[in-house]
C-alpha positions as CSV (number, residue, x, y, z in Angstrom):
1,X,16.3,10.2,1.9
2,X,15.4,14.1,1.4
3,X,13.5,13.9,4.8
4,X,17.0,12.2,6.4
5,X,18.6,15.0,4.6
6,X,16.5,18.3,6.3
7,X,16.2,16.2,9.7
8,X,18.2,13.5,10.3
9,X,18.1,10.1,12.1
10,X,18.1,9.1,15.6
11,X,19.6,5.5,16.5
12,X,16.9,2.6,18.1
13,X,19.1,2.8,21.0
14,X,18.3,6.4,21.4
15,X,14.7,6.0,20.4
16,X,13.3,2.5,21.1
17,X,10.2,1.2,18.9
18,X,7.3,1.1,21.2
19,X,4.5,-1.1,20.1
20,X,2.1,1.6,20.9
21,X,0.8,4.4,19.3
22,X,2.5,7.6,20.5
23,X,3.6,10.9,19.3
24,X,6.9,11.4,18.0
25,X,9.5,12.3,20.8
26,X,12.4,13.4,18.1
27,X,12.1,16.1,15.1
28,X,15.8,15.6,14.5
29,X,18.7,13.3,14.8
30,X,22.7,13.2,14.6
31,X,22.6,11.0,11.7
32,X,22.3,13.5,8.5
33,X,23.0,12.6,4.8
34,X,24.7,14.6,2.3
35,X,23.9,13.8,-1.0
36,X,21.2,11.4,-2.6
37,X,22.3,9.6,-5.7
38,X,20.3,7.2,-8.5
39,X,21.3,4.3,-10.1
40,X,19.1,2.9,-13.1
41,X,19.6,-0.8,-13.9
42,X,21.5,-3.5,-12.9
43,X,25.5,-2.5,-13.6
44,X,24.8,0.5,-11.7
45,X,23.0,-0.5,-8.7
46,X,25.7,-3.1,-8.7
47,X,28.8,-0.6,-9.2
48,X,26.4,1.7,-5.9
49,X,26.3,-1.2,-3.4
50,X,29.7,-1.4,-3.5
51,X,30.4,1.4,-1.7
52,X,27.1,1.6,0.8
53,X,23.5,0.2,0.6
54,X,21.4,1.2,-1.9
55,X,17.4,1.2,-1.4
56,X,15.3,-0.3,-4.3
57,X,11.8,-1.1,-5.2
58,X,11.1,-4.7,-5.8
59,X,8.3,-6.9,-6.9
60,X,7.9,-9.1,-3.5
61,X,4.7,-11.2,-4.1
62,X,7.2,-14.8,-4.5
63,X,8.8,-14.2,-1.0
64,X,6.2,-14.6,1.8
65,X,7.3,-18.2,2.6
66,X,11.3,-18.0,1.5
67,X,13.4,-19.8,4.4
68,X,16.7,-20.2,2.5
69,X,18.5,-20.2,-1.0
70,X,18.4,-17.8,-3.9
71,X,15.1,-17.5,-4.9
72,X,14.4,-16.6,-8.4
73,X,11.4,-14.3,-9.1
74,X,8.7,-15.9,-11.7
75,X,6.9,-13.5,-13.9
76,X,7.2,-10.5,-12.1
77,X,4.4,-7.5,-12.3
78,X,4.8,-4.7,-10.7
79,X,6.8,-3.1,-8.0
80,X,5.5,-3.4,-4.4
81,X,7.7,-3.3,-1.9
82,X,11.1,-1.4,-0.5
83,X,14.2,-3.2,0.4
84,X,17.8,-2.2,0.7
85,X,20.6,-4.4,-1.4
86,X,23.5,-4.4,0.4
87,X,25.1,-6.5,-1.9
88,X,25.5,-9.6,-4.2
89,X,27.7,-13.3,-4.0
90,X,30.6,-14.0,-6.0
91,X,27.9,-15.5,-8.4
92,X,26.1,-12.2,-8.5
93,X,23.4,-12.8,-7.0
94,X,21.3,-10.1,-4.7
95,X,21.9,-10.1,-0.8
96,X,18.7,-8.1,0.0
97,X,17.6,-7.1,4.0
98,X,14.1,-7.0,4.2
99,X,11.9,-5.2,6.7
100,X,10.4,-8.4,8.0
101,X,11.9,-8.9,10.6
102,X,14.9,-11.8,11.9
103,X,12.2,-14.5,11.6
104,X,11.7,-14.0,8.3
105,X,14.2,-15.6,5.5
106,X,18.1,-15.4,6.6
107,X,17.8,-13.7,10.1
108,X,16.1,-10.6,7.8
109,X,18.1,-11.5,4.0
110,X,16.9,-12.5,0.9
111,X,19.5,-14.3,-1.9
112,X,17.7,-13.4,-4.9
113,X,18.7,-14.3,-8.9
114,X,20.8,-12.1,-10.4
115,X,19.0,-12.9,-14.0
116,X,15.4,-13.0,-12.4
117,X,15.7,-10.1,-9.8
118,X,12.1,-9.3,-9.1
119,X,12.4,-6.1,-11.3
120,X,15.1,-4.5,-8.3
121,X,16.8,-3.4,-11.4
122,X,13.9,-1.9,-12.9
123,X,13.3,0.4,-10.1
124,X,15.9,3.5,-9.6
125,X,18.4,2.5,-6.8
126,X,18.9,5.3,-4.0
127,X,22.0,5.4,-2.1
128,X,23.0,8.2,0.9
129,X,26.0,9.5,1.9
130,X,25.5,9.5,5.4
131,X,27.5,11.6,8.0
């Protein structure tokens, strides 16, 4: 977020991914951000996404085959992977987008338990104020 911050963002229109190794083309974009705020726990990563996505650190190791459903994470260890909640179901559960892809779980989306939430609330939630 601090790099987004000093450099900004260019769009995928703008700047397609190439599966090639390149050098970069861009050392700055349009898309800047503001301010970089924390949430620790739960309540406030909940009270975050409600006004804009909030990146978290989650343990992952229980989602390699998920298709569908809200998965509940079983004696998590460790965090080990980055995702973004961009927020949760009337029965508070996560809506994650992963960086798998659109072949992967809900066209990119995880459901995941709000009780057993793959220590996402255990990580500090980041969230941008982007202009």
């Amino acid at each position: 977020m601090n790099y987004i911050k000093d450099y900004g963002l260019v769009t995928e229109d703008i700047y397609p991914y190439r599966e090639a190794q390149q050098n970069c083309v861009y050392s700055s974009g349009n898309y800047k951000v503001n301010t970089v705020s924390e949430h620790h726990g739960c309540d406030a990563i909940r009270k975050a996404v409600r006004r804009g996505p909030v990146a978290v650190g989650v343990d992952a190791r229980s989602w390699a085959f998920y298709a569908s459903g809200v998965l509940p994470c079983f004696n998590p260890i460790g965090i080990d992977h980055a995702v973004v909640v961009v927020g949760y179901t009337s029965a508070w559960n996560w809506i994650i987008k992963n960086s798998w892809g659109n072949a992967w779980g809900e066209g990119g989306f995880i459901n995941v338990d709000r009780y057993a939430d793959c220590m996402l609330c255990h990580s500090a939630g980041v969230s941008a104020n982007v202009f």
